[in-house]
Backbone as a ProteinNet text record, in pm:
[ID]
protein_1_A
[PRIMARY]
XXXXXXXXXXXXXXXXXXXXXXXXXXXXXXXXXXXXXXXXXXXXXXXXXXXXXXXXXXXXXXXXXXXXXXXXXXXXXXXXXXXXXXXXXXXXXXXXXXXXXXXXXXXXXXXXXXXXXXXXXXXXXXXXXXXXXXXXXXXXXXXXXXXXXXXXXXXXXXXXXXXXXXXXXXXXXXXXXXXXXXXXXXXXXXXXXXXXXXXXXXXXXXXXXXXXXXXXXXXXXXXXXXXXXXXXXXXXXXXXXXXXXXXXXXXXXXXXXXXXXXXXXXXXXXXXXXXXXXXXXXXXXXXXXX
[TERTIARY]
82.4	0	85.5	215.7	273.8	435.7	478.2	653.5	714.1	848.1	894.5	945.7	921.6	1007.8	850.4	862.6	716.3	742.5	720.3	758	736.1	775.3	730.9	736.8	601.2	566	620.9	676.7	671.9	535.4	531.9	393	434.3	396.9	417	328.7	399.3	300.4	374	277.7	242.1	212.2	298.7	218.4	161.9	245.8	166.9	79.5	8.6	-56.6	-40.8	-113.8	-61.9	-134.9	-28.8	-53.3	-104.8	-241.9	-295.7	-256.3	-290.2	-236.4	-106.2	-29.5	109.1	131.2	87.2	96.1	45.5	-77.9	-176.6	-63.9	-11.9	86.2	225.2	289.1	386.4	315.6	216.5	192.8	128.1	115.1	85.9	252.7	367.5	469.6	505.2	525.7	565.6	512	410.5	321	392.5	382.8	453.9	577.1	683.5	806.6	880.3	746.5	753.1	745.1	704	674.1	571.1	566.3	495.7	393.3	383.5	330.2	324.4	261.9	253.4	195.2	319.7	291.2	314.6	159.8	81.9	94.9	168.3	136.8	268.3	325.4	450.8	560.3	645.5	763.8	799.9	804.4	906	781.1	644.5	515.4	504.1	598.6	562.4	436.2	427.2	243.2	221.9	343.3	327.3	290.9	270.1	263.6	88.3	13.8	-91.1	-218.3	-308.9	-421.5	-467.5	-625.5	-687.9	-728.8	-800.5	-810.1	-749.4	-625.8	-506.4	-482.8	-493.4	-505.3	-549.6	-668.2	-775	-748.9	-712.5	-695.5	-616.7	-514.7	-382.3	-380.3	-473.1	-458.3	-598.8	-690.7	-785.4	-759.3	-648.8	-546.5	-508.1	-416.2	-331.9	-417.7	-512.8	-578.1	-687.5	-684.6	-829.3	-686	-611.6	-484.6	-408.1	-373.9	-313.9	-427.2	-597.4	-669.6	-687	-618.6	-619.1	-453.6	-400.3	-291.5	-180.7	-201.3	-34.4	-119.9	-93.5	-128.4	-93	-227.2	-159.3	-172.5	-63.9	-76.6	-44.1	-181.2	-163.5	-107.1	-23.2	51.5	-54	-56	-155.6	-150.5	14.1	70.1	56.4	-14	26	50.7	72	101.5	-17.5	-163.3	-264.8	-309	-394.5	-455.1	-581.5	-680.2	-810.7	-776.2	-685	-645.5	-611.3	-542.5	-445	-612	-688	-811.7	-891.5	-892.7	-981.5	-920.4	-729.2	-680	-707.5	-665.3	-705.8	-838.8	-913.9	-1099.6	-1116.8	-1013.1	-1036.2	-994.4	-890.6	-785.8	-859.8	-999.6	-1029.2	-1171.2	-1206.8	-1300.9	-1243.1	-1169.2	-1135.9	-1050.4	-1078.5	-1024.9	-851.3	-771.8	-678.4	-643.8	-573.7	-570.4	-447.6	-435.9	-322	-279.4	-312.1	-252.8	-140.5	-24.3	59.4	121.6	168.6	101.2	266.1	273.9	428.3	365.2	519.8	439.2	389.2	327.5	381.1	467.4	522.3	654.4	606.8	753.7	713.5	654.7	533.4	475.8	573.4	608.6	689.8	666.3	533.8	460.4	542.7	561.8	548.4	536.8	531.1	536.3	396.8	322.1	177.7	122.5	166.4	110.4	120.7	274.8	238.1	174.8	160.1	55.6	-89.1	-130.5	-281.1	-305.4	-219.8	-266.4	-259.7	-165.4	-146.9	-251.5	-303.4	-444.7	-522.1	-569.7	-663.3	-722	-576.4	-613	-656.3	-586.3	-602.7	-737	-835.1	-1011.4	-1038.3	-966.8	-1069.1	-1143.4	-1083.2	-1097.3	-1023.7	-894.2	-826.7	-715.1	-637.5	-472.8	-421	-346.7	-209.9	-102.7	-20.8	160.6	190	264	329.6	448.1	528.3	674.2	697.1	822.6	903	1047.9	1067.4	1189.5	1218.6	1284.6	1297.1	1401.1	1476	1539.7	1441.7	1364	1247.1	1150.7	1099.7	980.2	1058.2	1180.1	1230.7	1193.6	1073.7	999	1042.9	1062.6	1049.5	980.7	939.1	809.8	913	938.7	986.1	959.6	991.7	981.5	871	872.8	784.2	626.7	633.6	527.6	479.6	576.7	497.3	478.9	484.3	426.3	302.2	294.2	160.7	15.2	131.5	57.7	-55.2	98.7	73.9	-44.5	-68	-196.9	-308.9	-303.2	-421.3	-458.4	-587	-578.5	-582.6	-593.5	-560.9	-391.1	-339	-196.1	-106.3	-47.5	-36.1	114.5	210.3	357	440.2	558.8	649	695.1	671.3	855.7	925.7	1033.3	1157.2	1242.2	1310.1	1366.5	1432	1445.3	1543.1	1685.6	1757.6	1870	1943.9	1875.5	1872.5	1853.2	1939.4	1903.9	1941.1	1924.8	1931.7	1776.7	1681.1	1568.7	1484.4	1520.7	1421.6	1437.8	1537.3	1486.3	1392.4	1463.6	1401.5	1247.4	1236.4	1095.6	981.8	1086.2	1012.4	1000.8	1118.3	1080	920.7	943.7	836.1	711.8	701.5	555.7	541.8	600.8	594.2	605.3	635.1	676	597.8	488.5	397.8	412.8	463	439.5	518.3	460.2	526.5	608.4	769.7	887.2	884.2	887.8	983.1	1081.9	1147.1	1269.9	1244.7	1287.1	1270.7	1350.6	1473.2	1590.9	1665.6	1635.5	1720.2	1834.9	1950.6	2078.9	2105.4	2023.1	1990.9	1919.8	1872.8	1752.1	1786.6	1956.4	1978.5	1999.5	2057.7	2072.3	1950.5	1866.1	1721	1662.7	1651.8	1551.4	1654	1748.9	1826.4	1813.6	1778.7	1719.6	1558.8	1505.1	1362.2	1270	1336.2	1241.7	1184.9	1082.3	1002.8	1002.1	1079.6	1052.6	1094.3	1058.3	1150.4	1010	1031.2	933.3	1046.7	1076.5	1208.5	1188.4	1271.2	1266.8	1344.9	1433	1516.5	1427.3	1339.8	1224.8	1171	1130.5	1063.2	1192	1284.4	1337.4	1404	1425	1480.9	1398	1281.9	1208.1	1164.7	1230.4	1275	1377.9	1465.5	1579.9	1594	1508.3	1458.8	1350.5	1266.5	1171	1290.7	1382.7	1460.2	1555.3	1599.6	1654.9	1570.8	1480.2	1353	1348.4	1311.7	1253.3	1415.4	1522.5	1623.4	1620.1	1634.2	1602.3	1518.5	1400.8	1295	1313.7	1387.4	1417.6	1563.9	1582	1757.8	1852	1862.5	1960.7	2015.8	2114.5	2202.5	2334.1	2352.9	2432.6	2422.2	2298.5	2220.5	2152.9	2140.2	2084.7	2170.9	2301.3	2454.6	2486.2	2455	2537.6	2425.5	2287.4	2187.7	2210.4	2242.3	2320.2	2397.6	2527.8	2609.7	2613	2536.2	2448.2	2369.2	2301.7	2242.1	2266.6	2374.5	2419.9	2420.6	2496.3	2587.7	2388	2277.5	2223.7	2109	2124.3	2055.1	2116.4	2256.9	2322.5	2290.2	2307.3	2283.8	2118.8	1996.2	1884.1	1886.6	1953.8	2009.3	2107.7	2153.4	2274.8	2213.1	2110.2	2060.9	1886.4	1832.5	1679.7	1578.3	1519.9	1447.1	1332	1249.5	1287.7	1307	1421.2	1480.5	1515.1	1643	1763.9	1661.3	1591.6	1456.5	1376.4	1353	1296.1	1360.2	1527.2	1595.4	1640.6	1667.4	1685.5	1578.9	1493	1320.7	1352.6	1383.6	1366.6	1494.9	1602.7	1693.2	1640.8	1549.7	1517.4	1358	1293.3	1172.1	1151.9	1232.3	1222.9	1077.1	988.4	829.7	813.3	853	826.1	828	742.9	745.2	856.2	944.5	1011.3	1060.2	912.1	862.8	866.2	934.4	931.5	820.2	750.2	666	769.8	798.6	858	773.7	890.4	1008.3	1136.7	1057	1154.1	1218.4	1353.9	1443.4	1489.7	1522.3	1581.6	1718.3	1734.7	1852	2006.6	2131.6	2232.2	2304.1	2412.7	2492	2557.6	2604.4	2674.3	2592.2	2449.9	2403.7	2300.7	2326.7	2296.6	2410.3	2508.5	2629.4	2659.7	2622	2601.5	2530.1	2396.8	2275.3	2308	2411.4	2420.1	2540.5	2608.2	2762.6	2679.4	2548.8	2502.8	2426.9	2352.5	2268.4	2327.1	2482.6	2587.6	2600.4	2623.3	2731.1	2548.5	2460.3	2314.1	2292.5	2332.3	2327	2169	2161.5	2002.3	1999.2	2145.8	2161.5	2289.8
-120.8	0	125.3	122.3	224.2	249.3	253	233.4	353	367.3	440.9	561.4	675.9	803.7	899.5	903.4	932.5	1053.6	1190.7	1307.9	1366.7	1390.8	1421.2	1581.3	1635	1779.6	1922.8	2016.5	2102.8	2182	2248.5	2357.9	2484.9	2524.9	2678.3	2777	2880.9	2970.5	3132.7	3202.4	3364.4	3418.9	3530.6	3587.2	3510	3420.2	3332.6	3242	3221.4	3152.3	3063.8	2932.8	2827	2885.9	2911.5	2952.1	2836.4	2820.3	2674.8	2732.8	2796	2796.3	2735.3	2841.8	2799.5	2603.9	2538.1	2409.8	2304.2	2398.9	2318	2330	2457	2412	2326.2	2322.3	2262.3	2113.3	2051.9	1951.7	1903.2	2000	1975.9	1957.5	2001.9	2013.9	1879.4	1856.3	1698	1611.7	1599.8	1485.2	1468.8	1590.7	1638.8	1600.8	1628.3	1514.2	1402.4	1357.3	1165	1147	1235.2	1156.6	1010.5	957.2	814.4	819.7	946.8	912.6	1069.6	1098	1230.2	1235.4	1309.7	1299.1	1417.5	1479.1	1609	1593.5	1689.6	1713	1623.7	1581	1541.2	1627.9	1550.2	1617.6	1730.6	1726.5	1804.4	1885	1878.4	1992.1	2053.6	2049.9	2121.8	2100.7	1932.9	1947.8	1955.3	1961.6	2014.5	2191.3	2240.4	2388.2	2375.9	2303.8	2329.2	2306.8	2335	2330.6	2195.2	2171.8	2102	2102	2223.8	2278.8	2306.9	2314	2372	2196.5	2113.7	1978	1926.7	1940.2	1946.1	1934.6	2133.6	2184.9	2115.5	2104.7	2065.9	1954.1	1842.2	1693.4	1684.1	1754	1788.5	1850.7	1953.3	1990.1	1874.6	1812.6	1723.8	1600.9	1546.3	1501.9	1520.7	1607.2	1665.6	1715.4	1749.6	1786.7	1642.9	1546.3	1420	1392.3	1369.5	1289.1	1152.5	1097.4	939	920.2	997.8	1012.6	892	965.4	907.1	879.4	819.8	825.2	882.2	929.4	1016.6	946	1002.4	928	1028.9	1084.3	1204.2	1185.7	1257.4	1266.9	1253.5	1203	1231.5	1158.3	1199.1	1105.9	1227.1	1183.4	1270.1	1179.1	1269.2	1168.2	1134	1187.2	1228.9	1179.4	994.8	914.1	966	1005.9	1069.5	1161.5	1249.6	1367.6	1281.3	1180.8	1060.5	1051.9	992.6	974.7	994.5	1163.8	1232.6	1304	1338.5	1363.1	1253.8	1085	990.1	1029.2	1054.4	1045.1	1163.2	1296.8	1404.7	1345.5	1304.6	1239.4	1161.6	1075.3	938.7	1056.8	1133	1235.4	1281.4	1338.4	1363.2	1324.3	1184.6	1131.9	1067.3	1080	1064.4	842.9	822.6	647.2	603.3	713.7	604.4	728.8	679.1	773.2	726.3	879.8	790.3	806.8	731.1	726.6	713	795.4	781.5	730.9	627.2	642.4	756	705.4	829.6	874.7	1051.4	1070.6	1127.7	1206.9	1285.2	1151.1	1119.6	1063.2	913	828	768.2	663.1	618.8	506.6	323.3	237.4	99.2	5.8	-58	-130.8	-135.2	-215.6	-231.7	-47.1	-13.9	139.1	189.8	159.6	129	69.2	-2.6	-106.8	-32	-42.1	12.2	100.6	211.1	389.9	354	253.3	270.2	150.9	36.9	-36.1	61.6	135.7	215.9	304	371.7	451.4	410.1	198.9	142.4	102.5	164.8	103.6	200.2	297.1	434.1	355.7	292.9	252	282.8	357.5	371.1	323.1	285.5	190.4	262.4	204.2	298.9	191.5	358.5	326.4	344	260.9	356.9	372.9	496.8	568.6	529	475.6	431.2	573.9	629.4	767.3	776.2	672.8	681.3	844.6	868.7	1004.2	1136	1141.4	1237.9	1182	1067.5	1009.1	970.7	989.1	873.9	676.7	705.7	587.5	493.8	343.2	259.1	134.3	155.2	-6.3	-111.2	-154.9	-291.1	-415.3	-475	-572.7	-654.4	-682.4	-785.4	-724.1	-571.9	-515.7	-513.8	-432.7	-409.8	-549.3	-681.6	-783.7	-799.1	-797.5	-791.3	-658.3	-579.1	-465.5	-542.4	-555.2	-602.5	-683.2	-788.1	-874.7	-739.6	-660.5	-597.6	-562.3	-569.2	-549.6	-420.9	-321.9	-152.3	-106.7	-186.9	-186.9	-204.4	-150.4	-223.6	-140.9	-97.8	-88.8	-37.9	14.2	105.1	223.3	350	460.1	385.1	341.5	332.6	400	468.2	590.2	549.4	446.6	394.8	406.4	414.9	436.4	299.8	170	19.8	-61.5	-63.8	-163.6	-306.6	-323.2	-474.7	-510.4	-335.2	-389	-437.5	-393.3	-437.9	-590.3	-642.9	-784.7	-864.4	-801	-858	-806.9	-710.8	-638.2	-749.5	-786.6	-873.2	-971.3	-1082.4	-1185.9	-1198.5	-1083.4	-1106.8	-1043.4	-945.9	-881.6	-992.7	-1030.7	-1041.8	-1064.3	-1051.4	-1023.6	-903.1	-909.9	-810.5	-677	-687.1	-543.9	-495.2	-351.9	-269	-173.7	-166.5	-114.8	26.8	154	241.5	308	284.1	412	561.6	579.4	743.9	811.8	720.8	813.4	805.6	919.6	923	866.9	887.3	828.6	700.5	674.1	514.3	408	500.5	435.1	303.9	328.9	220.7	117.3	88.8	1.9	-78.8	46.3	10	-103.5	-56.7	-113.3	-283.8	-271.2	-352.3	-495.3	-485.8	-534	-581.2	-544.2	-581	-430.4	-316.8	-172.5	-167	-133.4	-53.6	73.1	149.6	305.6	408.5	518.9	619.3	750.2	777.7	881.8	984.6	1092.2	1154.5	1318.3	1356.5	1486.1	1580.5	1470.4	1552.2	1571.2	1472.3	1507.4	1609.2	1697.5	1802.9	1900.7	1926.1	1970.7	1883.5	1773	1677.4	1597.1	1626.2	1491.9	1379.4	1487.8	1389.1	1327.1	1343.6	1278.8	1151	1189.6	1057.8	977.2	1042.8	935.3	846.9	884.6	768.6	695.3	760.1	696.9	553	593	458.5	391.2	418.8	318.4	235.2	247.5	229.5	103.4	112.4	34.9	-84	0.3	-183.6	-175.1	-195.1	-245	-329.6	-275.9	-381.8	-375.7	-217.7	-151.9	-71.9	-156.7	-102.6	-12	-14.9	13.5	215.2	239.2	326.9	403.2	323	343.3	435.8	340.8	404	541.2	524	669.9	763.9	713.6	843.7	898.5	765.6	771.6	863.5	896.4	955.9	1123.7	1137.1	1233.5	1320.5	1256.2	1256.8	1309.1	1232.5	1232	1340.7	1454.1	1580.4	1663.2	1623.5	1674.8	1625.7	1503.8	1445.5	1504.6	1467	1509.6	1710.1	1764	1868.9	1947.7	1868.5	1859.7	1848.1	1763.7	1768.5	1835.9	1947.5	2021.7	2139	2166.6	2226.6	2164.9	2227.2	2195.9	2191.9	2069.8	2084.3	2130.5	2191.5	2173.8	2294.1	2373.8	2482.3	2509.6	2375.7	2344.2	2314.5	2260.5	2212.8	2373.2	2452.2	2503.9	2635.1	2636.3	2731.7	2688	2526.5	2451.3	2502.5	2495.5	2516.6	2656.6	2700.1	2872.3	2861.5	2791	2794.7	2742.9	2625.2	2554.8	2648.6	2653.8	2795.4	2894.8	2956.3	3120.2	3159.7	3113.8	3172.9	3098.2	2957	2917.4	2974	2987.8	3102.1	3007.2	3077.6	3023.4	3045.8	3090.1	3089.1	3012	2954.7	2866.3	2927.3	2852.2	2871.2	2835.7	2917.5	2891.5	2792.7	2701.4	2727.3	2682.1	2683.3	2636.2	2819.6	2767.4	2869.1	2863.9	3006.4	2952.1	2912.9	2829.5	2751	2855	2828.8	2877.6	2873.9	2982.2	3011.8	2872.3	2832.9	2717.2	2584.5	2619.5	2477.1	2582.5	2699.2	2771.1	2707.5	2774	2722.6	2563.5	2428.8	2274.9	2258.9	2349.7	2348.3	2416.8	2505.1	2513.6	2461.5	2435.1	2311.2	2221.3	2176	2013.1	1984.2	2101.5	2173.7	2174.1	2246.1	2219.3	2089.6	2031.6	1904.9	1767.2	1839.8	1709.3	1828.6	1874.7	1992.8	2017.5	2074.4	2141	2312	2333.7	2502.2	2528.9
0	0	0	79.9	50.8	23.3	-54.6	-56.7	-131	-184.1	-274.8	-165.2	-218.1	-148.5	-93.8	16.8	70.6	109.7	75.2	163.9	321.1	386.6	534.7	515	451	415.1	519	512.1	573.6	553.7	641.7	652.4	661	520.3	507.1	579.5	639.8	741.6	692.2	684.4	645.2	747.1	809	927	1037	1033.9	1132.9	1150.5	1009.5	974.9	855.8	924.8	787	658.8	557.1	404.5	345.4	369.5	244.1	158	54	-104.9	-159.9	-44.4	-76.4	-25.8	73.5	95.7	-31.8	-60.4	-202	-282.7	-329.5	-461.8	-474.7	-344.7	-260.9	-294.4	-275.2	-238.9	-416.8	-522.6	-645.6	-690.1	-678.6	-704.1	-669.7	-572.4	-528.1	-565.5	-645	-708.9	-831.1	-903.8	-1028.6	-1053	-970.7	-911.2	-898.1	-882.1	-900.7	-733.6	-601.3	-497.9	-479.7	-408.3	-427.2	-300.1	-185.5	-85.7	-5.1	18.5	120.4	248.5	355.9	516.9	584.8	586.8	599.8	780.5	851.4	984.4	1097.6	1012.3	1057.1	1192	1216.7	1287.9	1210.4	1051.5	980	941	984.4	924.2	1082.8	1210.6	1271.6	1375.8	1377.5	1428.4	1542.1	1615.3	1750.4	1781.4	1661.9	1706.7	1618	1544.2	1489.8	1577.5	1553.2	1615.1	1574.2	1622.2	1556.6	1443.2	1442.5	1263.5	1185.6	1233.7	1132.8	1073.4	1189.3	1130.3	1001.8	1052	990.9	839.9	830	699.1	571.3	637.4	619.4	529.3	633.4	631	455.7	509	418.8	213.4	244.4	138.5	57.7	143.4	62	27.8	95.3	47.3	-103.6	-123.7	-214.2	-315	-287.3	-431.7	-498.9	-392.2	-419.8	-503.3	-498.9	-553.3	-587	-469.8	-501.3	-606.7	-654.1	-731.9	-633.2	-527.9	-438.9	-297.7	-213.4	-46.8	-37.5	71.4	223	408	429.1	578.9	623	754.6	808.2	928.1	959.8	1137.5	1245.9	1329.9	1443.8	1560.2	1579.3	1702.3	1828.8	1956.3	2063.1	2187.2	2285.5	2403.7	2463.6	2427.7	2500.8	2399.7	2461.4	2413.8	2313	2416.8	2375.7	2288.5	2218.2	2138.8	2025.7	2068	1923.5	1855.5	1957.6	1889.3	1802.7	1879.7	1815	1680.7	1659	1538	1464.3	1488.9	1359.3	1316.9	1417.8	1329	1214	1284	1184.5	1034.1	1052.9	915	831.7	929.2	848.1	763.6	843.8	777.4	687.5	681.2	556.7	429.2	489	326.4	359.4	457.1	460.3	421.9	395.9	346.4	511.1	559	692.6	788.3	886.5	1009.4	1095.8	1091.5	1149.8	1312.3	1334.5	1520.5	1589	1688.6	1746.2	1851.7	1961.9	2075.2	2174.3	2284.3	2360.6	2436.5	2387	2428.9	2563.7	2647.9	2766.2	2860.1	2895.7	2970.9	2971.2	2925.2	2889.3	2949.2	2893	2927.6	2919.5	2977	2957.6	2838	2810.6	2701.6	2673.8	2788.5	2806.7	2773.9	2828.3	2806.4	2675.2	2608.8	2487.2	2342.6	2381.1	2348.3	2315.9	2442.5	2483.4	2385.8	2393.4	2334	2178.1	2126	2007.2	1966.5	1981.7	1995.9	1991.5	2106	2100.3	1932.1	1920.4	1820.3	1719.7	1631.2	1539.4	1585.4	1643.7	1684.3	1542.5	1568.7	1503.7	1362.4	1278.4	1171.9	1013.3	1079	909.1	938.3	869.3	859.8	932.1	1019.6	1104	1035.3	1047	1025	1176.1	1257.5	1323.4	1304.3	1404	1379.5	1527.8	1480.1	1588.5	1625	1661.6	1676.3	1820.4	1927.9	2002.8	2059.5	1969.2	1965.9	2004.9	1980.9	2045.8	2114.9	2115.9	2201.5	2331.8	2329.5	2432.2	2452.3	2437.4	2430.1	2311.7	2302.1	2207.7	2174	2064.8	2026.9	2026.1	2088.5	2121.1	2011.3	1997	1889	1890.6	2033.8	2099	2079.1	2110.4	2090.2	1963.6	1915.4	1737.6	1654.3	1751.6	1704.7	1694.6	1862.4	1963.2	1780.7	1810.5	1752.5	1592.9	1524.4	1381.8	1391.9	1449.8	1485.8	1487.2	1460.3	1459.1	1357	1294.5	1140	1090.6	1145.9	1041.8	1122.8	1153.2	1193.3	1057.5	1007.9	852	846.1	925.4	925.5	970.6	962.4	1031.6	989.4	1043.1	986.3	1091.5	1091.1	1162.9	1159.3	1228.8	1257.9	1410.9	1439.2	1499.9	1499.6	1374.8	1310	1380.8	1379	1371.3	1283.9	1196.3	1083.8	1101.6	1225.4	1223.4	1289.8	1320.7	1372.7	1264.8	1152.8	971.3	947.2	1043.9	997.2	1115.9	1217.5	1381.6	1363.5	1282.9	1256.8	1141.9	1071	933.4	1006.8	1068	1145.7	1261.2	1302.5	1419.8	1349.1	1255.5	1209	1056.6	979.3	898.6	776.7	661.7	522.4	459.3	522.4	433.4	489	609.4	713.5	684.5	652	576.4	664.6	614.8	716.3	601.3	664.1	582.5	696.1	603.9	705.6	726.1	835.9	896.5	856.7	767.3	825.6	647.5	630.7	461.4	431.8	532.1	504.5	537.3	560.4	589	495.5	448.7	333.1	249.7	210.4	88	178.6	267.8	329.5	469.2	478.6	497.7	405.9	247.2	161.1	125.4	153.1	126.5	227.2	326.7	412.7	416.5	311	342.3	331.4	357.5	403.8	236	195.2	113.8	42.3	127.7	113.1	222	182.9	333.4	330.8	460.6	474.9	508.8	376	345.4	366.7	490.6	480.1	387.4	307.7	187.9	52.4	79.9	-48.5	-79.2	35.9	31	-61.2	-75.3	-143.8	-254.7	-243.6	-371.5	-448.2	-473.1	-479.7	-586.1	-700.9	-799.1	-779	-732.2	-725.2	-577.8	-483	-409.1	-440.1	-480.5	-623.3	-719.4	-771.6	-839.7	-786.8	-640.3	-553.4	-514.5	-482.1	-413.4	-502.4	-650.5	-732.1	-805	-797.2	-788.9	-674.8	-587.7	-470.6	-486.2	-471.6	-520.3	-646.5	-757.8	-898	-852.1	-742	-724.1	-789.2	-832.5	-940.3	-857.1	-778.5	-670.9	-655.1	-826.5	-860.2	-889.6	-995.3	-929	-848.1	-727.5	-618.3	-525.2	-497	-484.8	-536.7	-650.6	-724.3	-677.2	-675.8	-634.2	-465.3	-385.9	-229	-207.8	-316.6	-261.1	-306.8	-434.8	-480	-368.1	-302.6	-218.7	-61.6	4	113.4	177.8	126.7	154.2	200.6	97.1	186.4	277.1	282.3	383.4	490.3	519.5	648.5	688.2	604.9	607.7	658.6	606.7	662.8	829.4	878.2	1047.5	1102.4	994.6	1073	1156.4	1213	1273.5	1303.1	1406.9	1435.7	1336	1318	1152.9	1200.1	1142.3	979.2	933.8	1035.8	980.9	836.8	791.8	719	574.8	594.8	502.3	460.3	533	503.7	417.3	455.1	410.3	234.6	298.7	127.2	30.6	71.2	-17.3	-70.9	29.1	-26.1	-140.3	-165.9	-234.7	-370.3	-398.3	-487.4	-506	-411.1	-491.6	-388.9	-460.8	-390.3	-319.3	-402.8	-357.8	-241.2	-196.5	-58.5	68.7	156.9	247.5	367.4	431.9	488.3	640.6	718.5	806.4	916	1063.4	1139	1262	1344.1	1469.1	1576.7	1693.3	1801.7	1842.6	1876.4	1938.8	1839.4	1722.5	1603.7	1542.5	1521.6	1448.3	1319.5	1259.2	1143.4	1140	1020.9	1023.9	1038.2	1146.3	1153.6	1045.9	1058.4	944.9	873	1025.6	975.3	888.6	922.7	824.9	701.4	680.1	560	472.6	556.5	449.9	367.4	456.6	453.9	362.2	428.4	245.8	133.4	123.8	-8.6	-41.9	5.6	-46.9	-97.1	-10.9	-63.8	-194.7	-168	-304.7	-422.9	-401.3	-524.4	-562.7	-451	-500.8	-589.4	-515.3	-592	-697.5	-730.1	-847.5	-885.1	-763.7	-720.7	-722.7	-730.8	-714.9	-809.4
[MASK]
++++++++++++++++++++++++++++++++++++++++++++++++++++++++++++++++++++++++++++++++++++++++++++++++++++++++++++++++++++++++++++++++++++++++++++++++++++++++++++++++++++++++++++++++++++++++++++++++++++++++++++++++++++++++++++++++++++++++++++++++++++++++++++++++++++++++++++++++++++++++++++++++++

């Protein structure tokens, strides 16, 4: 249901406010591209600073512009069960095909506790991915769990973002063959898919995304050889996307590749430092994006 180079969308904001237009054409651009998958409300869309309705909007947008074209799997992980809830139901209203579910961070619940909240939410009735990122959740789905989990039927895969690639097989062994793994983590990706992973939910997409669209399909074609050369193409700015608080570095790249992108962060997010202005455009050079 979902593989290839999946974008993890930034959210453009004007004055303070999320710019739909500008997100609608952002999100027509990436189709146009060759993206394979779009993920509206993400870590890298900021969704810790959106409302409900800004949810809503957002999740609603990319839905009604994709048109059935590509999936969407809307963000709607919180630590606050009843809220996880009530964001999947907005998502399944409006059209979204997969919601995707972190555990919960901060509170830093149990295994069983984990378990529970993320059960709970797969009641709502639309496919969950979940995202495993113990790096910000603190928290981690355990193997044992996201077994437990998979047995559930709108449970249907992983972001892993573990930066564990020996969990993609311990992951296939215990969920599956069919359960669908993508990687969290761009620089990881070839050797993710190489292992069994599917696809990447890619914050370099949002600015590369033709060029991680042929990265992915490179990958599942097993034209490794290609895949490689698009890897190292590549690299200078994956790494660079993390040289400061994202989705600063992302958002400064964007403005490099389309000027018209508004390039706006919500505190407690900043814009990207000199030093990773400078990273993004060395990297930009070297994937000959600038």
């Amino acid at each position: 249901m979902f593989s290839g180079s999946i974008t993890a969308l930034v959210t453009p904001f004007t004055a303070g406010k999320v710019d739909e237009a500008a997100f609608r054409d952002f999100v027509e651009w990436q189709i146009a591209e060759g993206t394979t998958g779009l993920v509206p409300c993400g870590t890298t869309g900021e969704a810790a600073t959106l409302s409900p309705e800004e949810h809503r909007i957002l999740v609603q947008a990319a839905v009604e512009i994709a048109g059935s074209r590509v999936p969407v799997i809307a963000g709607c992980g919180s630590n606050n069960t009843a809220h996880a809830i009530a964001l999947t139901g907005s998502a399944l209203e409006a059209g979204a095909d997969a919601a995707l579910h972190v555990p919960p961070y901060y509170n830093r619940p149990n295994q069983d506790g984990i378990y529970a909240h993320l059960a709970a939410v797969a009641e709502v009735g639309i496919p969950v991915m979940l995202y495993n990122v113990p790096a910000r959740t603190i928290t981690d789905i355990a193997v044992d769990t996201m077994a437990r989990l998979a047995q559930l039927p709108n449970v249907v895969g992983v972001k892993d973002a573990t930066g564990n690639l020996a969990r993609v097989t311990a992951q296939r062994l215990a969920c599956g063959a069919d359960f669908c793994q993508l990687s969290g983590n761009d620089d990881m990706a070839l050797g993710f898919n190489a292992m069994g992973g599917v696809g990447c939910i890619s914050v370099t997409a949002n600015v590369a995304p033709r060029l991680c669209a042929e990265f992915q399909r490179a990958t599942l074609e097993r034209d490794w050889d290609r895949a490689l050369e698009l890897q190292d193409r590549l690299y200078p700015l994956h790494a660079a996307m993390f040289s400061d608080a994202s989705p600063g570095p992302a958002k400064y790249a964007l403005g490099r590749v389309r000027p018209d992108f508004p390039q706006e962060l919500r505190l407690p997010m900043t814009p990207a430092s000199e030093a990773s202005r400078r990273a993004i455009d060395s990297a930009l050079e070297h994937a000959s994006l600038a």
